[in-house]
mmCIF file as Biopython writes it, N, C-alpha, C and O atoms, coordinates in Angstrom:
data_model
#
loop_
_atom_site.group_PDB
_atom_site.id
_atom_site.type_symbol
_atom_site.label_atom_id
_atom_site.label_alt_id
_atom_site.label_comp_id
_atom_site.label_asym_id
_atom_site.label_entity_id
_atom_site.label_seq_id
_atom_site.pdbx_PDB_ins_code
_atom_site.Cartn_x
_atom_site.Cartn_y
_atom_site.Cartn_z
_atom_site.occupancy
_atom_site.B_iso_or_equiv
_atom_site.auth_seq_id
_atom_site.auth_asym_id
_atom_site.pdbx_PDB_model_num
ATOM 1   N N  . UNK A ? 1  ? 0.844  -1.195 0.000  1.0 0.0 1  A 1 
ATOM 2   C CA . UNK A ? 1  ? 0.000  0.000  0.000  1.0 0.0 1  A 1 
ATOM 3   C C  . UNK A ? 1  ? 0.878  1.243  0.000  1.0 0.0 1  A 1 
ATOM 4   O O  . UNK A ? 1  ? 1.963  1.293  0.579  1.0 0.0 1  A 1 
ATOM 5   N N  . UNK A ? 2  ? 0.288  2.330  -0.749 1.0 0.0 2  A 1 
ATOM 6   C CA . UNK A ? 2  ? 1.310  3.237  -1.007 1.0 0.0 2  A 1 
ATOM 7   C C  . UNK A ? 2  ? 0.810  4.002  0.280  1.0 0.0 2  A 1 
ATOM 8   O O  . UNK A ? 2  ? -0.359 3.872  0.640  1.0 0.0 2  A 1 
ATOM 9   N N  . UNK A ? 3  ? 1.507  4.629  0.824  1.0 0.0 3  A 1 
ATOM 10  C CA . UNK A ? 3  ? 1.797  6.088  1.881  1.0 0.0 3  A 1 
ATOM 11  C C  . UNK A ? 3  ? 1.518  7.800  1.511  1.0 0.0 3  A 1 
ATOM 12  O O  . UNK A ? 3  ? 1.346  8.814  2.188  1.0 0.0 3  A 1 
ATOM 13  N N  . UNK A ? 4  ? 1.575  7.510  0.200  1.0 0.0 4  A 1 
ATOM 14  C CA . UNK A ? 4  ? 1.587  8.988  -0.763 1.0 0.0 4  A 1 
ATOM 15  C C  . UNK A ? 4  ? 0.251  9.307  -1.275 1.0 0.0 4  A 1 
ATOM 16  O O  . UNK A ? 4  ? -0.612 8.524  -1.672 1.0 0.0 4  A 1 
ATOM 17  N N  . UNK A ? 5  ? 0.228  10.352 -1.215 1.0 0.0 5  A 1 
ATOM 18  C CA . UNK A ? 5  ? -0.878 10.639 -2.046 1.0 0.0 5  A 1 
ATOM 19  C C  . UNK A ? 5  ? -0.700 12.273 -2.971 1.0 0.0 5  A 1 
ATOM 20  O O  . UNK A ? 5  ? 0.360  12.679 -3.447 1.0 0.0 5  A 1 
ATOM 21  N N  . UNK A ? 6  ? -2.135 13.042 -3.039 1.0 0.0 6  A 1 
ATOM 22  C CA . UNK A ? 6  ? -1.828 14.263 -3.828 1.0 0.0 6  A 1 
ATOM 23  C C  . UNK A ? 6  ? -2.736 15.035 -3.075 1.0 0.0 6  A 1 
ATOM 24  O O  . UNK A ? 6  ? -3.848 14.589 -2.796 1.0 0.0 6  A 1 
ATOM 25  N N  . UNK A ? 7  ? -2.294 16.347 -2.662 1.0 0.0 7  A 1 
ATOM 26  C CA . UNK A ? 7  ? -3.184 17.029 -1.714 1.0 0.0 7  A 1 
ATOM 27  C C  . UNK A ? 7  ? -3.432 18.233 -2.895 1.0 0.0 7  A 1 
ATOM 28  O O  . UNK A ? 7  ? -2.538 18.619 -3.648 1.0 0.0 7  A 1 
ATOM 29  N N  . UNK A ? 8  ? -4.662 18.685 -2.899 1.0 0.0 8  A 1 
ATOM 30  C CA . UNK A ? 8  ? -4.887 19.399 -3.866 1.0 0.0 8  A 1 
ATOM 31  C C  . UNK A ? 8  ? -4.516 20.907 -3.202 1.0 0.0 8  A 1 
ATOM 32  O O  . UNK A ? 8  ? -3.773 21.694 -3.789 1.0 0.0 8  A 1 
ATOM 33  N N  . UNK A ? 9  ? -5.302 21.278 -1.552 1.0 0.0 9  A 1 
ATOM 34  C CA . UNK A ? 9  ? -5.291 22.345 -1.397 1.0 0.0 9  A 1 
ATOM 35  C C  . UNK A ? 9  ? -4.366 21.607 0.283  1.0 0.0 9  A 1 
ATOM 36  O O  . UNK A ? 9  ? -4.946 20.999 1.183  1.0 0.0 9  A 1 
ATOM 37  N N  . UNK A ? 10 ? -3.251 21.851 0.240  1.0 0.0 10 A 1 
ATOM 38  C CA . UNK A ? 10 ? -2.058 21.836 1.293  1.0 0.0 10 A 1 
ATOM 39  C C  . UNK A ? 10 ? -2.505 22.633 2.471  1.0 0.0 10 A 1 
ATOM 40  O O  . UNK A ? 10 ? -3.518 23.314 2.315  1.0 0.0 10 A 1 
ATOM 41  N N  . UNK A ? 11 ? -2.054 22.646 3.335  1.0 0.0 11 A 1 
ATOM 42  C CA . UNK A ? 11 ? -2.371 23.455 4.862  1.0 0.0 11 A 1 
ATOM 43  C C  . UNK A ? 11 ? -1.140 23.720 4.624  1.0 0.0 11 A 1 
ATOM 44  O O  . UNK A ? 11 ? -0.415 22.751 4.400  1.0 0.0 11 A 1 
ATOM 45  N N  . UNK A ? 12 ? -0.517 25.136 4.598  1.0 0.0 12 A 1 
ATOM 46  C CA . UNK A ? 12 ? 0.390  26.120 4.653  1.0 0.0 12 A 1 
ATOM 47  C C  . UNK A ? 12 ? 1.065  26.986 5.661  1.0 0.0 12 A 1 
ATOM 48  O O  . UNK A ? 12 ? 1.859  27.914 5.510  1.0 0.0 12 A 1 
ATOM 49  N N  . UNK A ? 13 ? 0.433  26.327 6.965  1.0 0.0 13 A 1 
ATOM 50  C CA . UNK A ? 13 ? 0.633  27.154 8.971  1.0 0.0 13 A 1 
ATOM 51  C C  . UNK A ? 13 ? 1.987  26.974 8.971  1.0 0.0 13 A 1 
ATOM 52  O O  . UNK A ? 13 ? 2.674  26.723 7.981  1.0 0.0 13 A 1 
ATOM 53  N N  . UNK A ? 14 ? 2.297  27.084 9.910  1.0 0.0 14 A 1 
ATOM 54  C CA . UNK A ? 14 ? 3.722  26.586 10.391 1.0 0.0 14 A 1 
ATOM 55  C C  . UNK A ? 14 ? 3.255  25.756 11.250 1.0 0.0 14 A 1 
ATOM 56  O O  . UNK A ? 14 ? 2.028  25.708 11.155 1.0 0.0 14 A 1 
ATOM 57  N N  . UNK A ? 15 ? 3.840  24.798 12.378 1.0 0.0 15 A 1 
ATOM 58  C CA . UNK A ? 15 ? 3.743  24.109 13.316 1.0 0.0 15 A 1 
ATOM 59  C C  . UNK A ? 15 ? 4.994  23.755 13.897 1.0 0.0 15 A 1 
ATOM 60  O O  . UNK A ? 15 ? 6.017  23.185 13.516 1.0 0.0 15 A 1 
ATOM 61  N N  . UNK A ? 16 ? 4.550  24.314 15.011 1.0 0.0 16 A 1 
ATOM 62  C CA . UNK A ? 16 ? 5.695  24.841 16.135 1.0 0.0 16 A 1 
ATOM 63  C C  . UNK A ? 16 ? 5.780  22.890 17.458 1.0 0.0 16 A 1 
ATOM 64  O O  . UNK A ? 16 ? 6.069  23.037 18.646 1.0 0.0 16 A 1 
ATOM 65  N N  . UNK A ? 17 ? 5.620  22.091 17.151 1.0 0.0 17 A 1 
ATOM 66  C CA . UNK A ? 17 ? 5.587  20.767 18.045 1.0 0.0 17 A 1 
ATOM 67  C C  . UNK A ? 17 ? 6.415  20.038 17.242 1.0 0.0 17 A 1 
ATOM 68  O O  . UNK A ? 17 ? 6.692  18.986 17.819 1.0 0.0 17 A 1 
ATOM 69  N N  . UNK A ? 18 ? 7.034  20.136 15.972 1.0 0.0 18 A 1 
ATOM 70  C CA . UNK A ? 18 ? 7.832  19.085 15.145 1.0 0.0 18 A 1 
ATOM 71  C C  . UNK A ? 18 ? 9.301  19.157 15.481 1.0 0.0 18 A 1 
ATOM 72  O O  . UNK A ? 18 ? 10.010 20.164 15.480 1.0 0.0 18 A 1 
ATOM 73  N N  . UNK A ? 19 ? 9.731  17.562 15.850 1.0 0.0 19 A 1 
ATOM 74  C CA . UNK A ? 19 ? 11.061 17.895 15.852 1.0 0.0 19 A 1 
ATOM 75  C C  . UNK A ? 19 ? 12.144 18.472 14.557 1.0 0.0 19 A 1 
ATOM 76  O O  . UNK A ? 19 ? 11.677 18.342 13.426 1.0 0.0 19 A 1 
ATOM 77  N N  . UNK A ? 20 ? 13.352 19.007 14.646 1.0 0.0 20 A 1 
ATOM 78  C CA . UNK A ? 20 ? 13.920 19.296 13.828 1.0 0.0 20 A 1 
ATOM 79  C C  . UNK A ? 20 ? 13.790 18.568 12.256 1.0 0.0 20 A 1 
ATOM 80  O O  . UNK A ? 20 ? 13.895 19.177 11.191 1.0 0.0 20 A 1 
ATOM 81  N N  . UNK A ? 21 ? 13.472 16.743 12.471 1.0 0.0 21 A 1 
ATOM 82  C CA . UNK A ? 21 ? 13.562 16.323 11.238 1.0 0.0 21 A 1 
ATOM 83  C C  . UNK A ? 21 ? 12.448 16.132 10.477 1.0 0.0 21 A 1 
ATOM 84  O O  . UNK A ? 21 ? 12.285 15.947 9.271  1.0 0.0 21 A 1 
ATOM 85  N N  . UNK A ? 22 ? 11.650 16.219 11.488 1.0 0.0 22 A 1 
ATOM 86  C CA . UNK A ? 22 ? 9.846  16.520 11.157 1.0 0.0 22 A 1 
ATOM 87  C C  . UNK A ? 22 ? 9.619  18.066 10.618 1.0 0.0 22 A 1 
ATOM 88  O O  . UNK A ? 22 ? 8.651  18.415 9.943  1.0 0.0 22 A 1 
ATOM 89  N N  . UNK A ? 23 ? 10.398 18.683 10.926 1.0 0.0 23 A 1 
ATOM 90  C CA . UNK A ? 23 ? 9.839  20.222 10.609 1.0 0.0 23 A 1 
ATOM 91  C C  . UNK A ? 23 ? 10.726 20.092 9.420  1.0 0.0 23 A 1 
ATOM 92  O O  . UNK A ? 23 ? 10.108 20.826 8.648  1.0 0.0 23 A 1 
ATOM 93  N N  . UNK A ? 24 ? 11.877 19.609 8.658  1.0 0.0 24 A 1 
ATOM 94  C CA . UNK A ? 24 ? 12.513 19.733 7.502  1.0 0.0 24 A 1 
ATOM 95  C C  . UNK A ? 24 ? 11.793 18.845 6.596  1.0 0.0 24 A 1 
ATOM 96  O O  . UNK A ? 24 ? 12.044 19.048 5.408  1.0 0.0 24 A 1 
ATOM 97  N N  . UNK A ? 25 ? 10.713 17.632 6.928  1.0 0.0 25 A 1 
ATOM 98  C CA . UNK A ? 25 ? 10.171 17.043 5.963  1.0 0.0 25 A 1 
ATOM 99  C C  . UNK A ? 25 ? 9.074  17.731 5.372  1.0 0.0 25 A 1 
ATOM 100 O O  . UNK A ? 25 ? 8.647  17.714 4.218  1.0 0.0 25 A 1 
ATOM 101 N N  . UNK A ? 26 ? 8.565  18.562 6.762  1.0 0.0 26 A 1 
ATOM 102 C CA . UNK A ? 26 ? 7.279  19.141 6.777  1.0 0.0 26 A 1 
ATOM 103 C C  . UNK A ? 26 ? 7.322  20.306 5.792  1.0 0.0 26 A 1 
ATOM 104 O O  . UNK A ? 26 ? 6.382  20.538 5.031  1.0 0.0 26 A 1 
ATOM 105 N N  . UNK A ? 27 ? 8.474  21.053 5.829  1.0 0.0 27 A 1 
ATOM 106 C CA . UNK A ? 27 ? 8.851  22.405 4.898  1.0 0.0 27 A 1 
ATOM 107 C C  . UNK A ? 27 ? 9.258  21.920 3.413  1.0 0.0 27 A 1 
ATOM 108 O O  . UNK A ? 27 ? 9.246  22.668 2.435  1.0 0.0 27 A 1 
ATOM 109 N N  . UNK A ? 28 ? 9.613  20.583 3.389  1.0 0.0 28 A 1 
ATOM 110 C CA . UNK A ? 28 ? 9.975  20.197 2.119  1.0 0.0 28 A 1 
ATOM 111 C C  . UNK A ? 28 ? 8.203  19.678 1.488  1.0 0.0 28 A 1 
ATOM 112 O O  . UNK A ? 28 ? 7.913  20.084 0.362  1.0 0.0 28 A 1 
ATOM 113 N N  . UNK A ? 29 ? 7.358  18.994 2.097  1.0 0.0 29 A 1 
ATOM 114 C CA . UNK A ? 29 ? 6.209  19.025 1.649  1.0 0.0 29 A 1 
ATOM 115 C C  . UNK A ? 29 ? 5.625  20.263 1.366  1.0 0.0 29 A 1 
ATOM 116 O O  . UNK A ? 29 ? 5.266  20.442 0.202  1.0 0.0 29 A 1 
ATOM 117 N N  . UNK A ? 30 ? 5.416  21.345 2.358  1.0 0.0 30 A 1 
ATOM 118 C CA . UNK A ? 30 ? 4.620  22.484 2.467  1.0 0.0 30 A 1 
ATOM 119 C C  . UNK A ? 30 ? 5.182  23.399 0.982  1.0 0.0 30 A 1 
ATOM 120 O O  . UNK A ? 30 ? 4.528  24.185 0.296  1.0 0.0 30 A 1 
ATOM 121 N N  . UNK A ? 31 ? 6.476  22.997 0.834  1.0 0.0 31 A 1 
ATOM 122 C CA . UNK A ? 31 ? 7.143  23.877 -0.471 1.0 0.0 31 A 1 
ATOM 123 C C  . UNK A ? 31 ? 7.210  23.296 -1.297 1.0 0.0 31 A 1 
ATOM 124 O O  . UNK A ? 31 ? 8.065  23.785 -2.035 1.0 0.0 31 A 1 
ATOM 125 N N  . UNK A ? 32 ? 6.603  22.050 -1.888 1.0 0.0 32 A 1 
ATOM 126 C CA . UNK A ? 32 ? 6.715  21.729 -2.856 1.0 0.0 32 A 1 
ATOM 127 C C  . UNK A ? 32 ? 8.222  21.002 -3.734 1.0 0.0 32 A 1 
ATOM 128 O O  . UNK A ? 32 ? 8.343  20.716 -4.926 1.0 0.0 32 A 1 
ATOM 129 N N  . UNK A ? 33 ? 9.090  20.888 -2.742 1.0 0.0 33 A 1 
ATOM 130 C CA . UNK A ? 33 ? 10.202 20.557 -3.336 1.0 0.0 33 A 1 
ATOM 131 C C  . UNK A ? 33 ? 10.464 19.120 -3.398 1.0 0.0 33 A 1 
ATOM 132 O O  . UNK A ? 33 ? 11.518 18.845 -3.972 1.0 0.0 33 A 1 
ATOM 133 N N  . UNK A ? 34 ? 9.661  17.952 -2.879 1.0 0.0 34 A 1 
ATOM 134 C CA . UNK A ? 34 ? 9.969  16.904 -3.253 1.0 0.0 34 A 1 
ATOM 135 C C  . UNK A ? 34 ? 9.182  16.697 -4.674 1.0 0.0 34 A 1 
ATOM 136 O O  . UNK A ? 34 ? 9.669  16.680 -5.804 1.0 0.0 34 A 1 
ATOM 137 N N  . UNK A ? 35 ? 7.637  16.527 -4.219 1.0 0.0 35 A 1 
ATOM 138 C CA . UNK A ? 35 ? 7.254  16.698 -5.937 1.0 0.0 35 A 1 
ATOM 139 C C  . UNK A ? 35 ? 5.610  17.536 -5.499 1.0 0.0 35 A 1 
ATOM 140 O O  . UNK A ? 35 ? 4.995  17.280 -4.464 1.0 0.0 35 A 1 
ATOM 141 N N  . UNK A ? 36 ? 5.201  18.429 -6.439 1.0 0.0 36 A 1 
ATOM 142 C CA . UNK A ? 36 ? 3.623  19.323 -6.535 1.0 0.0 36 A 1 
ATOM 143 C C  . UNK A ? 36 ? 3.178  18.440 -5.986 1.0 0.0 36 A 1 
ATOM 144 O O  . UNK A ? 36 ? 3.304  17.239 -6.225 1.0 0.0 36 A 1 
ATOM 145 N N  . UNK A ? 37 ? 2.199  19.339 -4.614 1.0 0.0 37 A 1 
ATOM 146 C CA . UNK A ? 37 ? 1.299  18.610 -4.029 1.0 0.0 37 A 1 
ATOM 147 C C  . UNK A ? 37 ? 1.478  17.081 -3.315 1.0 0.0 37 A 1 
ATOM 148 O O  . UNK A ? 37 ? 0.477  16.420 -3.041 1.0 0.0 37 A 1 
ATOM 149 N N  . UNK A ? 38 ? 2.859  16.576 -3.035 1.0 0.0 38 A 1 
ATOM 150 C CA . UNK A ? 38 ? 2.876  15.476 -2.422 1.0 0.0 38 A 1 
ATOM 151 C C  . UNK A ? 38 ? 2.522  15.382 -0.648 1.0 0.0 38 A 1 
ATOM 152 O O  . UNK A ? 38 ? 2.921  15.896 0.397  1.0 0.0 38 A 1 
ATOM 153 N N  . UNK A ? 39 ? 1.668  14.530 -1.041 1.0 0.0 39 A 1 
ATOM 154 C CA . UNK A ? 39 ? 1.120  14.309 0.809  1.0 0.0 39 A 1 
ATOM 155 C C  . UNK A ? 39 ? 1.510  12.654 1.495  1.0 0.0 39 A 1 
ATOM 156 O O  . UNK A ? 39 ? 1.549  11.593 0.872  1.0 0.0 39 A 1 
ATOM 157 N N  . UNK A ? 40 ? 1.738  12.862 2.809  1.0 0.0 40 A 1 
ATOM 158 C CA . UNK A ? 40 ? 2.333  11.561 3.157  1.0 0.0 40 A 1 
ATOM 159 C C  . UNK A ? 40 ? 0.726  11.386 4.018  1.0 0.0 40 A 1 
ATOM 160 O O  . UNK A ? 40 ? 0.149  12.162 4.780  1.0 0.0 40 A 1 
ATOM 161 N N  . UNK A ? 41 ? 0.386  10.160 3.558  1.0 0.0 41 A 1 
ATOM 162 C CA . UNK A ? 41 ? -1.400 9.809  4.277  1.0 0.0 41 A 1 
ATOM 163 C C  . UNK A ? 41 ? -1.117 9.121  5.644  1.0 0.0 41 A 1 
ATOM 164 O O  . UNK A ? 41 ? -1.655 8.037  5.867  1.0 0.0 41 A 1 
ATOM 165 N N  . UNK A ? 42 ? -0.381 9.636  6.480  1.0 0.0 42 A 1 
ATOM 166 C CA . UNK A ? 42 ? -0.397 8.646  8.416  1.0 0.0 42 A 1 
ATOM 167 C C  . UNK A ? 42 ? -1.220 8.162  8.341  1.0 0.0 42 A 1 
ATOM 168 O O  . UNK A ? 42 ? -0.986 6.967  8.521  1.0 0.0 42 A 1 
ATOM 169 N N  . UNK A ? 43 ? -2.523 8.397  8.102  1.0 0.0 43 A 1 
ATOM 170 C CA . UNK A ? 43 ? -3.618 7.642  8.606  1.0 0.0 43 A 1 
ATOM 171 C C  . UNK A ? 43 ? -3.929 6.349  8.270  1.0 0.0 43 A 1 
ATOM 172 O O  . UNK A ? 43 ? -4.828 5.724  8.831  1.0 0.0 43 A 1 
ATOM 173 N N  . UNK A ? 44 ? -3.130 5.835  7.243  1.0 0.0 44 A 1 
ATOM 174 C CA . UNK A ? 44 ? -2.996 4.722  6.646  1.0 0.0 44 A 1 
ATOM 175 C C  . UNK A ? 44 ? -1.790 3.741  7.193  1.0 0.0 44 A 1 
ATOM 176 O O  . UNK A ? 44 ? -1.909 2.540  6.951  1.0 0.0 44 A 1 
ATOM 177 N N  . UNK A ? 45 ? -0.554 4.231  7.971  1.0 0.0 45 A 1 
ATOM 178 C CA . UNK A ? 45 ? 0.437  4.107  9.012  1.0 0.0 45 A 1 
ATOM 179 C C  . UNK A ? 45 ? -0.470 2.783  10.220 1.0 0.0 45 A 1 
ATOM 180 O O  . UNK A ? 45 ? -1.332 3.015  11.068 1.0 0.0 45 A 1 
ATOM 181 N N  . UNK A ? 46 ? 0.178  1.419  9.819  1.0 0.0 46 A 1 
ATOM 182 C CA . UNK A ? 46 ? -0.583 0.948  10.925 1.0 0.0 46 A 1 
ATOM 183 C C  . UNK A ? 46 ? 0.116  0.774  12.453 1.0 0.0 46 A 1 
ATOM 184 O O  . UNK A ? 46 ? 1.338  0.629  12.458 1.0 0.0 46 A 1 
ATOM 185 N N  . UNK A ? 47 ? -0.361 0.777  13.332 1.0 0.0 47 A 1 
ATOM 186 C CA . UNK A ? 47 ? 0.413  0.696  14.618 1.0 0.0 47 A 1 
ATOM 187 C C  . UNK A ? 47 ? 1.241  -0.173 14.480 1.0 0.0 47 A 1 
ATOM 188 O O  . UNK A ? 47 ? 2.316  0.381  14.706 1.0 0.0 47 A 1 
ATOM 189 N N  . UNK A ? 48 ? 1.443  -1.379 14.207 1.0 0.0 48 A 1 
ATOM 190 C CA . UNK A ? 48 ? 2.166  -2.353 14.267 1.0 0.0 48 A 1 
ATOM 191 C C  . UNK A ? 48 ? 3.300  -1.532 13.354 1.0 0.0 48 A 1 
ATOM 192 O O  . UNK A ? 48 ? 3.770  -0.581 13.979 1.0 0.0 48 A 1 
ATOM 193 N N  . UNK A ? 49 ? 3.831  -1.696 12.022 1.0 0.0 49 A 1 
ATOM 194 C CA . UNK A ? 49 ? 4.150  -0.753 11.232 1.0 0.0 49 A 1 
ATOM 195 C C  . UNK A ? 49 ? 5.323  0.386  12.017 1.0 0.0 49 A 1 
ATOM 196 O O  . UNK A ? 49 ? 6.553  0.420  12.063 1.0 0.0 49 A 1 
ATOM 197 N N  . UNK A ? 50 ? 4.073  1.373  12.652 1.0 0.0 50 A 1 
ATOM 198 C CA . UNK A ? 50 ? 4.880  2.277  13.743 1.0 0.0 50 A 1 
ATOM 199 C C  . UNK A ? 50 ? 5.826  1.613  14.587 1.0 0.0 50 A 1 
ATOM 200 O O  . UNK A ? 50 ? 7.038  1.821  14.548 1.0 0.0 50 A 1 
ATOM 201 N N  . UNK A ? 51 ? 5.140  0.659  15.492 1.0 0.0 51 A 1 
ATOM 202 C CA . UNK A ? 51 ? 5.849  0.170  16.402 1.0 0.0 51 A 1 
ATOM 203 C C  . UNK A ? 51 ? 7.088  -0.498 16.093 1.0 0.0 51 A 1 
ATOM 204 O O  . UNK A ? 51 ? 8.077  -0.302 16.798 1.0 0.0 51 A 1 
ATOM 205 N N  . UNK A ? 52 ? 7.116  -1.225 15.155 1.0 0.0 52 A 1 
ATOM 206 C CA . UNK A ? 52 ? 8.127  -1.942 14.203 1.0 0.0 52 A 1 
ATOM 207 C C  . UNK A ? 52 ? 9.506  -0.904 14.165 1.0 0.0 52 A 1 
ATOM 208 O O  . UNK A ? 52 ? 10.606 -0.997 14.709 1.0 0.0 52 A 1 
ATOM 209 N N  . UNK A ? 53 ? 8.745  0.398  13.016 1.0 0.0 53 A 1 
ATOM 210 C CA . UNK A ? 53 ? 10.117 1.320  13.213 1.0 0.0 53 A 1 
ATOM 211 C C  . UNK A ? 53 ? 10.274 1.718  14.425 1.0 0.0 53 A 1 
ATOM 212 O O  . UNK A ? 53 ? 11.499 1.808  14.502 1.0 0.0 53 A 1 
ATOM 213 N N  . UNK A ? 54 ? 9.983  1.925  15.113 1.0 0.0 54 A 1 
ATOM 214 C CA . UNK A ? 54 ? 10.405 2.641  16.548 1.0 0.0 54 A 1 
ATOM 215 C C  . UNK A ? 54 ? 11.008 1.278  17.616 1.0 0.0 54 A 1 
ATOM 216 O O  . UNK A ? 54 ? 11.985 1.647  18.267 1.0 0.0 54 A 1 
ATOM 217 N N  . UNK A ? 55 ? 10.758 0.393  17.780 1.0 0.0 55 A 1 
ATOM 218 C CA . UNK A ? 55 ? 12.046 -0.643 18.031 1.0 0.0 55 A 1 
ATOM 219 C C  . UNK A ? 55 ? 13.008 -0.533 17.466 1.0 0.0 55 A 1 
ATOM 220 O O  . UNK A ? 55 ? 14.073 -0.465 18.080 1.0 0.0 55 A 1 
ATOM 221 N N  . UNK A ? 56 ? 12.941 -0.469 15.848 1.0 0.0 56 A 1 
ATOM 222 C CA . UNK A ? 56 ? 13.978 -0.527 15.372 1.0 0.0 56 A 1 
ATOM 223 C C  . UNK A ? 56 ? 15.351 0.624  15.574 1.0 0.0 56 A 1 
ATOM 224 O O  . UNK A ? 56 ? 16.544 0.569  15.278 1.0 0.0 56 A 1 
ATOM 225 N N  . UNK A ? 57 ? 14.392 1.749  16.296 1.0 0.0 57 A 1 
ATOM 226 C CA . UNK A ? 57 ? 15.164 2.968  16.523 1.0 0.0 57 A 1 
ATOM 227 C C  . UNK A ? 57 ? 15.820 2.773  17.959 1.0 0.0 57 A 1 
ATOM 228 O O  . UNK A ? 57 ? 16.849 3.318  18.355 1.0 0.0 57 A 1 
ATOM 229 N N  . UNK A ? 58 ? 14.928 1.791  18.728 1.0 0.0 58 A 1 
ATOM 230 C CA . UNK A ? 58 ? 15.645 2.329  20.141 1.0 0.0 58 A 1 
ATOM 231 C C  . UNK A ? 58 ? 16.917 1.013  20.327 1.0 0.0 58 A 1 
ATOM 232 O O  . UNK A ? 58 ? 17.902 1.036  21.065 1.0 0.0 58 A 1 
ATOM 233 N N  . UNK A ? 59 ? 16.574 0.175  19.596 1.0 0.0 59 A 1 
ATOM 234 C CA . UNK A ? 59 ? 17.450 -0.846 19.317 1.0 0.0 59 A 1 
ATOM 235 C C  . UNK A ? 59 ? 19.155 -0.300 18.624 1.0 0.0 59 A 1 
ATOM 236 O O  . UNK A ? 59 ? 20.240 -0.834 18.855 1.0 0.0 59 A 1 
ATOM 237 N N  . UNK A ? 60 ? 18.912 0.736  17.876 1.0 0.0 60 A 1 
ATOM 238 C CA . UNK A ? 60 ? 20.215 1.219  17.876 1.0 0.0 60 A 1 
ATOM 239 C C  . UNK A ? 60 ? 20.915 2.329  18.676 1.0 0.0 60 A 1 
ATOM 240 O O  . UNK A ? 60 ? 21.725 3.173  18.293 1.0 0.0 60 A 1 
ATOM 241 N N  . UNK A ? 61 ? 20.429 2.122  19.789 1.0 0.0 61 A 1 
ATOM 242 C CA . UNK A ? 61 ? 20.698 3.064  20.904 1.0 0.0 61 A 1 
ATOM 243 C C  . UNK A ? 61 ? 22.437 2.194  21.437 1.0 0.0 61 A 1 
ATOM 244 O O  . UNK A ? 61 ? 23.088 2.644  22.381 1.0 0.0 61 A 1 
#
């Protein structure tokens, strides 16, 4: 299942709660510089999925 989608009309705020690498993905979506209108759909993100990467993160601690 793809993750991507196409947002026609983008939300353009800033948001001040993202960490540093969240706020550089977030500005690269909001500007258009990966590709027009690309949206990443979380809501489709299943917990398991999540949980999966995030072991995988604390595991390289």
């Amino acid at each position: 299942m793809s993750f991507w989608g196409r947002e026609d009309k983008p939300q353009r705020c800033d948001l001040h709660r993202l960490t540093p690498e969240e706020l550089n993905l977030y500005n690269d979506l909001r500007d258009n510089r990966i590709r027009e209108g690309l949206r990443l759909e979380q809501e489709h993100l299943s917990f398991a999925w999540v949980q999966e990467r995030i072991d995988r993160l604390l595991q390289q601690d």
